[in-house]
Structures are given as structure tokens and as C-alpha cells.
PDB file of N, CA, C, O and CB in Angstrom:
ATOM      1  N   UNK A   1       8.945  -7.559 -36.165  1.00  0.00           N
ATOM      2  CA  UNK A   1       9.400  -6.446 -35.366  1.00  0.00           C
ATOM      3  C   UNK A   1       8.250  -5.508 -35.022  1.00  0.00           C
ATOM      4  O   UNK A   1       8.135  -4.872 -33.975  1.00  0.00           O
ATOM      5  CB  UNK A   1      10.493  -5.694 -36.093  1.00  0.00           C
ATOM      6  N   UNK A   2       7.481  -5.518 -35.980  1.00  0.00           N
ATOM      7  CA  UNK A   2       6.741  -4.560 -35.329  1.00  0.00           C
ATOM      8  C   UNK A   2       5.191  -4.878 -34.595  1.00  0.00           C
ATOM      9  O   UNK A   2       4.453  -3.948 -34.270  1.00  0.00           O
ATOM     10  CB  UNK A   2       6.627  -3.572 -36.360  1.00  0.00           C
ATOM     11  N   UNK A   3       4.825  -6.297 -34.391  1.00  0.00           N
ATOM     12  CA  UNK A   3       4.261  -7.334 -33.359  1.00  0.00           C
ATOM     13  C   UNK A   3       4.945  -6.862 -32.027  1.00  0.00           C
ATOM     14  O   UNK A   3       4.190  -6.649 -31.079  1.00  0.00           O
ATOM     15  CB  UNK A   3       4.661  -9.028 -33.752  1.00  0.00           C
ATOM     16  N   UNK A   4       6.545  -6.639 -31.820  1.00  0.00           N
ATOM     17  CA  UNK A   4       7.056  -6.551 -30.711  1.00  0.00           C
ATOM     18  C   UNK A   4       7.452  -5.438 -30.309  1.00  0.00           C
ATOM     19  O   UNK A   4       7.878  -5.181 -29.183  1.00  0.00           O
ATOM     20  CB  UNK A   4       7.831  -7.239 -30.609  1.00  0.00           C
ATOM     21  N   UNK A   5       7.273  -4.366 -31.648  1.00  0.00           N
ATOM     22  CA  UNK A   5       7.746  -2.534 -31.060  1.00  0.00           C
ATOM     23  C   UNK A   5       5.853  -2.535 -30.529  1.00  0.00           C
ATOM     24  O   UNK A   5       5.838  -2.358 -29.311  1.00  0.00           O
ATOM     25  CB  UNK A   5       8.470  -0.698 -33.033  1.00  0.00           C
ATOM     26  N   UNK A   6       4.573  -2.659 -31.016  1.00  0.00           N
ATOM     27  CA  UNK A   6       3.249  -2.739 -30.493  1.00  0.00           C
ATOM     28  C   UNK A   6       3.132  -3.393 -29.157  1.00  0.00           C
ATOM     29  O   UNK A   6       2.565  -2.815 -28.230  1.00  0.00           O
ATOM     30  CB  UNK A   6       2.423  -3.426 -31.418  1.00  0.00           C
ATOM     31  N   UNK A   7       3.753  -4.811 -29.006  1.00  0.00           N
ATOM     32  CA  UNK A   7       3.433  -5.336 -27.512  1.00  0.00           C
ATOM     33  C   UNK A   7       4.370  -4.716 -26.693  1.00  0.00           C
ATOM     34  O   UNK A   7       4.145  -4.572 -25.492  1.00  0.00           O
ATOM     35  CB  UNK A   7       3.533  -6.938 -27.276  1.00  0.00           C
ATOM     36  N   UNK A   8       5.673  -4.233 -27.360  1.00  0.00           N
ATOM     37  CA  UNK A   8       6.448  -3.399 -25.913  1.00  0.00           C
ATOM     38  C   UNK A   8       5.916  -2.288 -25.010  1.00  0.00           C
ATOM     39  O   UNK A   8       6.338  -2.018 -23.886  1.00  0.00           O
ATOM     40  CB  UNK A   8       7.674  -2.670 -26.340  1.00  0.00           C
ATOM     41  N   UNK A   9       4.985  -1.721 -25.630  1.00  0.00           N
ATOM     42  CA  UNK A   9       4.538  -0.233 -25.391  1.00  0.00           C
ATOM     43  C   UNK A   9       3.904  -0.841 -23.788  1.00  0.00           C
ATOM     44  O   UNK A   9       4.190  -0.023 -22.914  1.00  0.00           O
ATOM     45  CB  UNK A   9       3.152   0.612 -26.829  1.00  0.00           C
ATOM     46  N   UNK A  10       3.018  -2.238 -23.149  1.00  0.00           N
ATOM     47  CA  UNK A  10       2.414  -2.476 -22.482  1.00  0.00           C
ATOM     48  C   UNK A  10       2.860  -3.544 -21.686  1.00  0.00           C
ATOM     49  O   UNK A  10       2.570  -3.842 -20.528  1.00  0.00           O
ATOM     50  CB  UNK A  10       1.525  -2.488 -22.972  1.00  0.00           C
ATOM     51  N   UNK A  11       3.502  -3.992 -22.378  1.00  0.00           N
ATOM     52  CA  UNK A  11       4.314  -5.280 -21.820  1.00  0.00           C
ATOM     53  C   UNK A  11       5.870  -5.859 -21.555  1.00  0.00           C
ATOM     54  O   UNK A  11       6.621  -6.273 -22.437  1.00  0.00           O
ATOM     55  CB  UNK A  11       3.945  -6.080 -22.539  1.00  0.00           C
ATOM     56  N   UNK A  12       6.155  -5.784 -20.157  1.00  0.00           N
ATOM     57  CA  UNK A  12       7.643  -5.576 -20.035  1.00  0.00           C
ATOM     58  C   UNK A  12       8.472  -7.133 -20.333  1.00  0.00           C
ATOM     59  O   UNK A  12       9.681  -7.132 -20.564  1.00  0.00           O
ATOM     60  CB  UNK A  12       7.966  -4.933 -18.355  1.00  0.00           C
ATOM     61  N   UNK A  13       8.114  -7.708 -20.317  1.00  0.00           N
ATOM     62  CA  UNK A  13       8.495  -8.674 -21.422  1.00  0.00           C
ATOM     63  C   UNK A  13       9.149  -8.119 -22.761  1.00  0.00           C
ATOM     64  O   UNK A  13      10.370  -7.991 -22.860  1.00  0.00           O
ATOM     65  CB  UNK A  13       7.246  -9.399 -21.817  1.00  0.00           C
ATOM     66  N   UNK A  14       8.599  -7.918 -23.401  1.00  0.00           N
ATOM     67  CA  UNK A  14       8.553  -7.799 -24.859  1.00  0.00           C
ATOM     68  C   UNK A  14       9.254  -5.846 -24.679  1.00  0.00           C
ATOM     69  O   UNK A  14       9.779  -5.290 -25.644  1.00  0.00           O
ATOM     70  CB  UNK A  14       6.477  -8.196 -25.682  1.00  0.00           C
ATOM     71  N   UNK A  15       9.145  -5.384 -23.780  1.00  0.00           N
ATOM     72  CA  UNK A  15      10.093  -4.461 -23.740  1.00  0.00           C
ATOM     73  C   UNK A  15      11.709  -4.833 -23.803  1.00  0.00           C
ATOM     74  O   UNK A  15      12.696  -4.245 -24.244  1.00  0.00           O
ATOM     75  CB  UNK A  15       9.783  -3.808 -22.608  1.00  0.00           C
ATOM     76  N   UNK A  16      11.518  -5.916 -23.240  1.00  0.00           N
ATOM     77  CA  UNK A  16      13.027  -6.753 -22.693  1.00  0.00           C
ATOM     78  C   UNK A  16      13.861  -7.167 -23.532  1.00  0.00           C
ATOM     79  O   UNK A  16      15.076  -7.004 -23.418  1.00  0.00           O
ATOM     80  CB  UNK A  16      12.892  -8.008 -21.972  1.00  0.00           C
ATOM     81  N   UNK A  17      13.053  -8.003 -24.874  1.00  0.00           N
ATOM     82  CA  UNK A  17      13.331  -8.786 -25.796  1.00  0.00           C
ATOM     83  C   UNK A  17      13.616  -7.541 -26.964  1.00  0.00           C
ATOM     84  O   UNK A  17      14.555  -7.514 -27.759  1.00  0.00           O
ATOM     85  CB  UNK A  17      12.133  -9.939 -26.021  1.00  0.00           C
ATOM     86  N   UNK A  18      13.090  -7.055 -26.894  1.00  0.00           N
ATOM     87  CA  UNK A  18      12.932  -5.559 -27.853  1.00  0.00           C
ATOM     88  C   UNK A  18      14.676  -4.710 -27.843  1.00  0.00           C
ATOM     89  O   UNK A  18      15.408  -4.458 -28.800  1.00  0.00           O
ATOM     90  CB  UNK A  18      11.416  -4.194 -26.805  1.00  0.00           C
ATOM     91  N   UNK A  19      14.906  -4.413 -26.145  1.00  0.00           N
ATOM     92  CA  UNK A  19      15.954  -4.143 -26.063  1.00  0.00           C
ATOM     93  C   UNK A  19      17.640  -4.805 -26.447  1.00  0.00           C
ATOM     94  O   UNK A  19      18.746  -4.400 -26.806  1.00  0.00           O
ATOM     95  CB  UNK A  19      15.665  -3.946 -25.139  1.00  0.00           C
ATOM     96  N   UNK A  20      16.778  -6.348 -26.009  1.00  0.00           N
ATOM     97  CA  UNK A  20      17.878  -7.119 -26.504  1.00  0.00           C
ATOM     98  C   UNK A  20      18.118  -7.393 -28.091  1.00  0.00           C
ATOM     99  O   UNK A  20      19.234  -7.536 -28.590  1.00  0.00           O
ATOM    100  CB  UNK A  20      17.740  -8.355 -25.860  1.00  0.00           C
ATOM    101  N   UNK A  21      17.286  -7.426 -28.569  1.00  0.00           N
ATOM    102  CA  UNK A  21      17.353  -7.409 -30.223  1.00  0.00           C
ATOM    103  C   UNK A  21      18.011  -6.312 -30.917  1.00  0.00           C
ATOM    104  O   UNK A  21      18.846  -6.388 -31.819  1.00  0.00           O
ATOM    105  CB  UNK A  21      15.986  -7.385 -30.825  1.00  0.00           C
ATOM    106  N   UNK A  22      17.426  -5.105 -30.269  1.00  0.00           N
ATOM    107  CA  UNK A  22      18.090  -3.517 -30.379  1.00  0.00           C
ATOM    108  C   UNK A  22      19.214  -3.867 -30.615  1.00  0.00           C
ATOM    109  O   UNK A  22      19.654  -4.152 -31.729  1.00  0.00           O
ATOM    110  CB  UNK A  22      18.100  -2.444 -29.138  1.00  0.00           C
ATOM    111  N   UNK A  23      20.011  -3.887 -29.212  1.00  0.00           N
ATOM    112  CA  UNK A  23      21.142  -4.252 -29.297  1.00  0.00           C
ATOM    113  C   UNK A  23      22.269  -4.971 -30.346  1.00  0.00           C
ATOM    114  O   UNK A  23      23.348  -4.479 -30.675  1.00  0.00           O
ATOM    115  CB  UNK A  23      20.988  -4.705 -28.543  1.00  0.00           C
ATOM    116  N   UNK A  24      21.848  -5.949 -30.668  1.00  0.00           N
ATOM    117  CA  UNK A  24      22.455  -6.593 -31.989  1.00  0.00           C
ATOM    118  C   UNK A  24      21.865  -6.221 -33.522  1.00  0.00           C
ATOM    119  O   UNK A  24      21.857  -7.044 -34.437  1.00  0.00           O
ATOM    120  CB  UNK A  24      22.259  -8.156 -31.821  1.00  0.00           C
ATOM    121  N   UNK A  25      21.479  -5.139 -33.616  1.00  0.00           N
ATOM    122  CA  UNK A  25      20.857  -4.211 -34.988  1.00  0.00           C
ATOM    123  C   UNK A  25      22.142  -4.213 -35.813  1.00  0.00           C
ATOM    124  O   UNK A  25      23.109  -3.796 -35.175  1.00  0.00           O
ATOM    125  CB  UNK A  25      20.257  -2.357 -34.627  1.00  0.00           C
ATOM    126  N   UNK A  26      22.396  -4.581 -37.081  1.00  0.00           N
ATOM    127  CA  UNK A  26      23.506  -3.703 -37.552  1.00  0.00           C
ATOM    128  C   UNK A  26      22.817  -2.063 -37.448  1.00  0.00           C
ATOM    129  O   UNK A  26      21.651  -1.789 -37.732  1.00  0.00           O
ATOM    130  CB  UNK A  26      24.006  -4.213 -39.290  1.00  0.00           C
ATOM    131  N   UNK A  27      23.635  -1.305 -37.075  1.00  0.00           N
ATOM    132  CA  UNK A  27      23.070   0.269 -36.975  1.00  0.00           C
ATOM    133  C   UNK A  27      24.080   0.865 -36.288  1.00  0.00           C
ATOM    134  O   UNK A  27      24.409   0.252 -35.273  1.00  0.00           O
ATOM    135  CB  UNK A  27      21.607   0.556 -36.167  1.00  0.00           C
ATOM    136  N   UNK A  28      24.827   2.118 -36.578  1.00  0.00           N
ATOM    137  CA  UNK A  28      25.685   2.858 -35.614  1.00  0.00           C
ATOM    138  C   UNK A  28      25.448   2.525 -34.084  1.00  0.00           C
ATOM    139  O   UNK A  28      24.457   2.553 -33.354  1.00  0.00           O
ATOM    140  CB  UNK A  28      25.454   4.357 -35.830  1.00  0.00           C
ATOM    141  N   UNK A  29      26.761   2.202 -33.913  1.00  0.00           N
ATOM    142  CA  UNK A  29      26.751   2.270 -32.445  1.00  0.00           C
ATOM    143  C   UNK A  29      26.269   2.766 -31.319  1.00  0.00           C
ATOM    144  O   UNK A  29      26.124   1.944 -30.415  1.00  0.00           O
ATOM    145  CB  UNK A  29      27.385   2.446 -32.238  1.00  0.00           C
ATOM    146  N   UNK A  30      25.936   4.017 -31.068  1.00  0.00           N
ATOM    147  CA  UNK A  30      25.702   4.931 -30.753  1.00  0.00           C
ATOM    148  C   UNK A  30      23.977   4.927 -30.461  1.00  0.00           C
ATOM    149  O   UNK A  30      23.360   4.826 -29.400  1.00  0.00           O
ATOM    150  CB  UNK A  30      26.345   5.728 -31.651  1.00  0.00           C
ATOM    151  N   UNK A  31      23.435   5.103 -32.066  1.00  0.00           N
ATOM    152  CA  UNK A  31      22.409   5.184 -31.901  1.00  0.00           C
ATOM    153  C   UNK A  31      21.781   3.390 -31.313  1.00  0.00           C
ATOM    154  O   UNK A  31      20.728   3.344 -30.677  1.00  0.00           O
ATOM    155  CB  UNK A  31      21.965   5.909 -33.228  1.00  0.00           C
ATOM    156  N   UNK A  32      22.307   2.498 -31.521  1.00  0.00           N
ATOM    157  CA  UNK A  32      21.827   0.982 -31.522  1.00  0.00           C
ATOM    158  C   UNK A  32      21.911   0.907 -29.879  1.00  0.00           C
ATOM    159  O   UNK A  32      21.179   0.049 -29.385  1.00  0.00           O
ATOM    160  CB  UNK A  32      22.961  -0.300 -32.506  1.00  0.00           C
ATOM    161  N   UNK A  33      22.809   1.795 -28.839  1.00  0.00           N
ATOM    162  CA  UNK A  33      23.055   1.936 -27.325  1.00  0.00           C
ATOM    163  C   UNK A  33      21.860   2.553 -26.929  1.00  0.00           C
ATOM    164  O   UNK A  33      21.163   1.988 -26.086  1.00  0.00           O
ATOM    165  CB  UNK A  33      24.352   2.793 -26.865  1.00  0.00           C
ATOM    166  N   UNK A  34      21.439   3.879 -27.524  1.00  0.00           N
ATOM    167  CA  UNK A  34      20.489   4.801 -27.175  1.00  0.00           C
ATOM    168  C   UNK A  34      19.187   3.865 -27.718  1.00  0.00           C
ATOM    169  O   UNK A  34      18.537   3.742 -26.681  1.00  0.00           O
ATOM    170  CB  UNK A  34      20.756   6.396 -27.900  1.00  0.00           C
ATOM    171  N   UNK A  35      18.646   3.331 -28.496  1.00  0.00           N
ATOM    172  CA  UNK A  35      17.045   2.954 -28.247  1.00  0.00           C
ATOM    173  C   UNK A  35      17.476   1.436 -27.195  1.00  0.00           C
ATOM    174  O   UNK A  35      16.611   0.980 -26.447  1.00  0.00           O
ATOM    175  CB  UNK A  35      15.914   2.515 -30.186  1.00  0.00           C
ATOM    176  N   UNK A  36      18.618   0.908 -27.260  1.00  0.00           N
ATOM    177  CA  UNK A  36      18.702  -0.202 -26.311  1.00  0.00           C
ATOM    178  C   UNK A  36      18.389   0.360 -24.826  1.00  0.00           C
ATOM    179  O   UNK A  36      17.661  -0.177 -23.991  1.00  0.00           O
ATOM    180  CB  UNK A  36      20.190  -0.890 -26.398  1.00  0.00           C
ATOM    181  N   UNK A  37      18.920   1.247 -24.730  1.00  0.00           N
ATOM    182  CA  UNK A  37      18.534   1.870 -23.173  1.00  0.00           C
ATOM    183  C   UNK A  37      17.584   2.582 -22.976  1.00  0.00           C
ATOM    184  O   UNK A  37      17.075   2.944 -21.915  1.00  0.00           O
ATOM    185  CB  UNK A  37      19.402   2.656 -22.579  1.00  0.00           C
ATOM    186  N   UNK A  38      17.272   2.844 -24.231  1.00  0.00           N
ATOM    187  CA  UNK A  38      15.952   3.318 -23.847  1.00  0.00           C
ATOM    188  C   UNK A  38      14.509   2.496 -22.983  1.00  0.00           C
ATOM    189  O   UNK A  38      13.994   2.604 -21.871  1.00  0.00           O
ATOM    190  CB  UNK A  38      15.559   3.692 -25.126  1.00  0.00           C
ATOM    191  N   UNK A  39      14.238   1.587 -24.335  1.00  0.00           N
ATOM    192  CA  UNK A  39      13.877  -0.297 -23.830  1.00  0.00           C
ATOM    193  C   UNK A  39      14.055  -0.212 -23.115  1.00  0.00           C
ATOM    194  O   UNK A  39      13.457   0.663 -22.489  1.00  0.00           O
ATOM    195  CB  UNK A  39      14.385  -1.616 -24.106  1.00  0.00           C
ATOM    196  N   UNK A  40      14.760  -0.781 -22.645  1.00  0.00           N
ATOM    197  CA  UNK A  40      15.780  -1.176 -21.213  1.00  0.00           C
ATOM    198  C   UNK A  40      14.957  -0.340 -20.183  1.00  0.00           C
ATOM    199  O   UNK A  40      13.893  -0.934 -20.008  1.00  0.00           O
ATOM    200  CB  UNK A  40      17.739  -0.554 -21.264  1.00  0.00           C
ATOM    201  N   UNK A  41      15.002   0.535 -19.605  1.00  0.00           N
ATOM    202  CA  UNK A  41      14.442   1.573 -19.094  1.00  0.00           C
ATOM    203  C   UNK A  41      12.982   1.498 -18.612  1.00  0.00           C
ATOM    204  O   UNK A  41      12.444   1.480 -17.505  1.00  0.00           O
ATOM    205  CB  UNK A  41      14.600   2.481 -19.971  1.00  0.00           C
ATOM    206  N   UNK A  42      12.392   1.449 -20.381  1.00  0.00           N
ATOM    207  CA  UNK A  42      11.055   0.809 -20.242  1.00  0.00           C
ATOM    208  C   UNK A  42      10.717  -0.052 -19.689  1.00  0.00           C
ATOM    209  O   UNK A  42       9.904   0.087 -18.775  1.00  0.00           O
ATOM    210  CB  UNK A  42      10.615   0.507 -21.008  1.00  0.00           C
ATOM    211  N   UNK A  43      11.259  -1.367 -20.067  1.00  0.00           N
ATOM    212  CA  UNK A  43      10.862  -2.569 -19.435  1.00  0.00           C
ATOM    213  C   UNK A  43      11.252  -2.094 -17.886  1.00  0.00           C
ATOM    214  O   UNK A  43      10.345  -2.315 -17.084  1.00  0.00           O
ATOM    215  CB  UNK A  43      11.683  -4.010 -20.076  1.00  0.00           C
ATOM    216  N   UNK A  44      12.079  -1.669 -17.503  1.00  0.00           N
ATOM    217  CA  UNK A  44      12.286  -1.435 -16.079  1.00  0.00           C
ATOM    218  C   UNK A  44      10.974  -0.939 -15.401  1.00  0.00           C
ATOM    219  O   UNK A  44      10.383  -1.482 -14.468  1.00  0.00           O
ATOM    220  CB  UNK A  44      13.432  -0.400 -15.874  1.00  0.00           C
ATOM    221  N   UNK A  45      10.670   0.105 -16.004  1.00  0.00           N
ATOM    222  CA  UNK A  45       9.639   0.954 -15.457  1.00  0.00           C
ATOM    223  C   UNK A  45       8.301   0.200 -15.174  1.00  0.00           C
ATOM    224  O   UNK A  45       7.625   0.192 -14.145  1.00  0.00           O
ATOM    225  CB  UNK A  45       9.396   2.099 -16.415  1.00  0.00           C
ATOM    226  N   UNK A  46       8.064  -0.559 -16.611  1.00  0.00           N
ATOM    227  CA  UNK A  46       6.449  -1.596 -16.434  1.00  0.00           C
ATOM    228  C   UNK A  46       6.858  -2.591 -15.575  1.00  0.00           C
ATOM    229  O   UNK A  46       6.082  -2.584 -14.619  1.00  0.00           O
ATOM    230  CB  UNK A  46       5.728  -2.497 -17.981  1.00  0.00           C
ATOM    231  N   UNK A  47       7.972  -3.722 -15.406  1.00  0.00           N
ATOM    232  CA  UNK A  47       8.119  -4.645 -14.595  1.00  0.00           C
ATOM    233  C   UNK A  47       8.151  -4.225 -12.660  1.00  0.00           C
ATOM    234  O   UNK A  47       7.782  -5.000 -11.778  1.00  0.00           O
ATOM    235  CB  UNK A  47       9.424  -5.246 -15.233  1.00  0.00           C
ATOM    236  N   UNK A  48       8.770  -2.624 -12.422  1.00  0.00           N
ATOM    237  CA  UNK A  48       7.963  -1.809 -11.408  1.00  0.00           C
ATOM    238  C   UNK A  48       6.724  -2.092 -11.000  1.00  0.00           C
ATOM    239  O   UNK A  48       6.256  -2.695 -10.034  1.00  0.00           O
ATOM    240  CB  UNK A  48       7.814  -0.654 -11.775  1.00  0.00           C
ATOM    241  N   UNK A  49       6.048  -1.231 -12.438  1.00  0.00           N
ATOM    242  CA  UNK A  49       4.933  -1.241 -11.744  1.00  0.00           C
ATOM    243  C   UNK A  49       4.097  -2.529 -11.573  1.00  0.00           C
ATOM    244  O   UNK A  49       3.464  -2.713 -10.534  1.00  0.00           O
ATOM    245  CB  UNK A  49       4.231  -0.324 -12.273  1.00  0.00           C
ATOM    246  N   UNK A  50       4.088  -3.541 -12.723  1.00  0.00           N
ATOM    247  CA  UNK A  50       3.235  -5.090 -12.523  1.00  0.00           C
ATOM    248  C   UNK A  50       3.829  -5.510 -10.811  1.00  0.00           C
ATOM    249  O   UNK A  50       3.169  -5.994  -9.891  1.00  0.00           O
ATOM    250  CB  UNK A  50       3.926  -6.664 -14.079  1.00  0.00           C
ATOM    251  N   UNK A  51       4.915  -5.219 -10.826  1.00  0.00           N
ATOM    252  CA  UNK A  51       5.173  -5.535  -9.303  1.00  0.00           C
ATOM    253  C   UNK A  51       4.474  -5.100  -8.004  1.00  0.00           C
ATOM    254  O   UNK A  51       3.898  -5.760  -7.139  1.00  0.00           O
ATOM    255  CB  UNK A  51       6.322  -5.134  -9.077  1.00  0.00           C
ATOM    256  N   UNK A  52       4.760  -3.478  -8.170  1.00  0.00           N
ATOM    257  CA  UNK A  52       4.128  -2.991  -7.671  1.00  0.00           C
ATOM    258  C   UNK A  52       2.337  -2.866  -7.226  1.00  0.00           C
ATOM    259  O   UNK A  52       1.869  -2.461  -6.162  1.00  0.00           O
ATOM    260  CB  UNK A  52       4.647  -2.425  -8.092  1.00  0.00           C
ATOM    261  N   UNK A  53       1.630  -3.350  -8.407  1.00  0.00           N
ATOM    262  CA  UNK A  53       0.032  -3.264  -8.738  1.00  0.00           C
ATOM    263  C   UNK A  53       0.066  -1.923  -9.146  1.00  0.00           C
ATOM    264  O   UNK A  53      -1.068  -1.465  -9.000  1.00  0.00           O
ATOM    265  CB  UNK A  53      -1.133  -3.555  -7.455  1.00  0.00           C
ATOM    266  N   UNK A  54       0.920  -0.989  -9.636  1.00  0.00           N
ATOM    267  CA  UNK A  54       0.429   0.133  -9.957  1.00  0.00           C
ATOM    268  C   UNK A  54      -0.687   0.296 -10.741  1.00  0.00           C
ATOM    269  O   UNK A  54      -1.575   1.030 -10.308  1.00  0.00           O
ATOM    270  CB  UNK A  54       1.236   0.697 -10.400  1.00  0.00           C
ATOM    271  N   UNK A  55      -0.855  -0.371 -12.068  1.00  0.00           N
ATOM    272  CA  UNK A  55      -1.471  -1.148 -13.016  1.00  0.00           C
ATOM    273  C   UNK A  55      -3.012  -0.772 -12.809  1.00  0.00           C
ATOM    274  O   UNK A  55      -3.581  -1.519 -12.012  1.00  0.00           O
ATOM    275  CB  UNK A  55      -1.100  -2.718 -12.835  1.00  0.00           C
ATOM    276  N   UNK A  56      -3.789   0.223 -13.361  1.00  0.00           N
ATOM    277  CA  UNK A  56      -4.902   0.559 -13.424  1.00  0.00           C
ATOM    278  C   UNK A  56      -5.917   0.269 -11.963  1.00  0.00           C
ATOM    279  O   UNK A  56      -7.054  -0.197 -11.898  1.00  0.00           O
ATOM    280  CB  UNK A  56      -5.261  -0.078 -14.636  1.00  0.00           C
ATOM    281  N   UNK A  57      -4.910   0.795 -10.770  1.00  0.00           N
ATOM    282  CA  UNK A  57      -5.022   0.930  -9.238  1.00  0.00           C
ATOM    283  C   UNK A  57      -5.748   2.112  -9.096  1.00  0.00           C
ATOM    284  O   UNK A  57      -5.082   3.104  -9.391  1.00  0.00           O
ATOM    285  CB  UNK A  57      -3.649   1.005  -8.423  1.00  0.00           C
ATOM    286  N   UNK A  58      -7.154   2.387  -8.662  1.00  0.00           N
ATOM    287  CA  UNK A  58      -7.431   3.325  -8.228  1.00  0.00           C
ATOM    288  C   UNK A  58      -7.788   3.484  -6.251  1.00  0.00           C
ATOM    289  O   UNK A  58      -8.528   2.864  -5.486  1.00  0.00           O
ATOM    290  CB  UNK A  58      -8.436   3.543  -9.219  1.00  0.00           C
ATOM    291  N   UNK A  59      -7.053   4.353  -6.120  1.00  0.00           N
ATOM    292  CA  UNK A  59      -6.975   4.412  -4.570  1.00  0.00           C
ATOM    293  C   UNK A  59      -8.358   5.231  -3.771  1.00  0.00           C
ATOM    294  O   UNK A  59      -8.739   6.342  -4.141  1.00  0.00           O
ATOM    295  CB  UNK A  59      -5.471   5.289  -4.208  1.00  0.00           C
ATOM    296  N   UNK A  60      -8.855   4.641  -2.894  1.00  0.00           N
ATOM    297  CA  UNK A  60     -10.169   5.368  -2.201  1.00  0.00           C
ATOM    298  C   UNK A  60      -9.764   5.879  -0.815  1.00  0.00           C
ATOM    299  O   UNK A  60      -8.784   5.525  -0.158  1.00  0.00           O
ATOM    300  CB  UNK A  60     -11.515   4.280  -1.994  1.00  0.00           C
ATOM    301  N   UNK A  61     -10.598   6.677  -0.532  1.00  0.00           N
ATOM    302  CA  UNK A  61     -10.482   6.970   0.603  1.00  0.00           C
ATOM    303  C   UNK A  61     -11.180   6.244   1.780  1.00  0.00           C
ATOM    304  O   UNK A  61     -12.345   6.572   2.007  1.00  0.00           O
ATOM    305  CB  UNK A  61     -10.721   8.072   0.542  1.00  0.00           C
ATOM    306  N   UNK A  62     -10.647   5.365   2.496  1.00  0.00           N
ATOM    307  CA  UNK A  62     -11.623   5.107   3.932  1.00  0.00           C
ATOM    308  C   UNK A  62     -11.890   5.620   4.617  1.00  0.00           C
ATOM    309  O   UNK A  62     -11.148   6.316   5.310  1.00  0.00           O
ATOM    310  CB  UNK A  62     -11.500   4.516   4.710  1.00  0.00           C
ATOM    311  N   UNK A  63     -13.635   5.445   4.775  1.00  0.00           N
ATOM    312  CA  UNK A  63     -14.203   6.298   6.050  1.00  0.00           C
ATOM    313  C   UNK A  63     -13.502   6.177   6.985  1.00  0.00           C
ATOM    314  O   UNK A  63     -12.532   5.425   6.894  1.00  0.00           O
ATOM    315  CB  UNK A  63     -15.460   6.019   6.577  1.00  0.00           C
ATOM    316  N   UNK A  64     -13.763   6.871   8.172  1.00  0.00           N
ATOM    317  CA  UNK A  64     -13.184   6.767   9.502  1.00  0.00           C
ATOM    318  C   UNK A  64     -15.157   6.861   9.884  1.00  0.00           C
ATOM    319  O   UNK A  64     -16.183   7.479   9.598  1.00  0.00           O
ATOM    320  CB  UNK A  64     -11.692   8.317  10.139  1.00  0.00           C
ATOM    321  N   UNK A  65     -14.394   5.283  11.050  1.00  0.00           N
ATOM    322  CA  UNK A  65     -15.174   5.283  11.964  1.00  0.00           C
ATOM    323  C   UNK A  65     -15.381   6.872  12.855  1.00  0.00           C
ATOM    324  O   UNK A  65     -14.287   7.279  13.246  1.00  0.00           O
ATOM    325  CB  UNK A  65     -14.659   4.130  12.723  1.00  0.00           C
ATOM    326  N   UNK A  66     -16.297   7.597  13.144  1.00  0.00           N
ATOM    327  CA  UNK A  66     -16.220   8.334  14.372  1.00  0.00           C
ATOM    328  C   UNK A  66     -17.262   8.137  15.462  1.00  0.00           C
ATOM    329  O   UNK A  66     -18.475   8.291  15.325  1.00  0.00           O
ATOM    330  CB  UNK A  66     -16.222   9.654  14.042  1.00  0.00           C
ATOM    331  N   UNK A  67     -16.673   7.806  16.467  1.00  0.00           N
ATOM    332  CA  UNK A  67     -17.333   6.985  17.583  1.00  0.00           C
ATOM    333  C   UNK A  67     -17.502   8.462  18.811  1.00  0.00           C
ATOM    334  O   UNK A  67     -18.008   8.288  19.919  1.00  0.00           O
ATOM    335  CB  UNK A  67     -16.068   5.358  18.201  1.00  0.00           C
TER     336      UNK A  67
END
């Protein structure tokens, strides 16, 4: 578990699997919903951005030609 609470932090994979495991915790209900969605969430957010290229993107400015 805690190989996969370390790789979740970066990797939405293992955010995924994290959530789903959550989920079947013996642990109050309640709280076993709330870190599941939390996860959940997460992985949402990183699988965004790998989509996106957000991912250590730094944006430049292009010259403009002026003719």
C-alpha cells in the first residue's frame, strides 16, 4: 500500500487503483467514500493533464515577424 499511496501522488494509474482499493477498505463508510473520491478526483485531474501535455510544459513567447 504504500508503493501505491507514493506512485499515486504522480501517476494516474495508480491513482485509479488506489481509489478502487479505497473503496473495498473495511473502514466506515463514510470515511472509505471520502478518500475514494478523493483518488478518484486525483486520478481525474493527472489523466487531464498527461492528456492534455500539461506535464512540465513551459510556454514561450513567439517573435513576431515585423516586416
Amino acid at each position: 500500500m504504500t508503493i501505491l499511496l507514493a506512485a499515486a501522488f504522480d501517476n494516474a494509474a495508480a491513482a485509479n487503483v488506489l481509489s478502487v482499493t479505497l473503496r473495498n477498505m473495511p473502514i466506515a463508510h463514510r470515511k472509505r467514500m471520502m478518500l475514494a473520491r478523493s483518488w478518484s478526483t486525483h486520478h481525474s485531474i493527472l489523466a487531464r493533464r498527461a492528456v492534455s501535455g500539461a506535464i512540465d510544459v513551459q510556454f514561450q513567447k513567439t517573435p513576431r515577424n515585423v516586416s
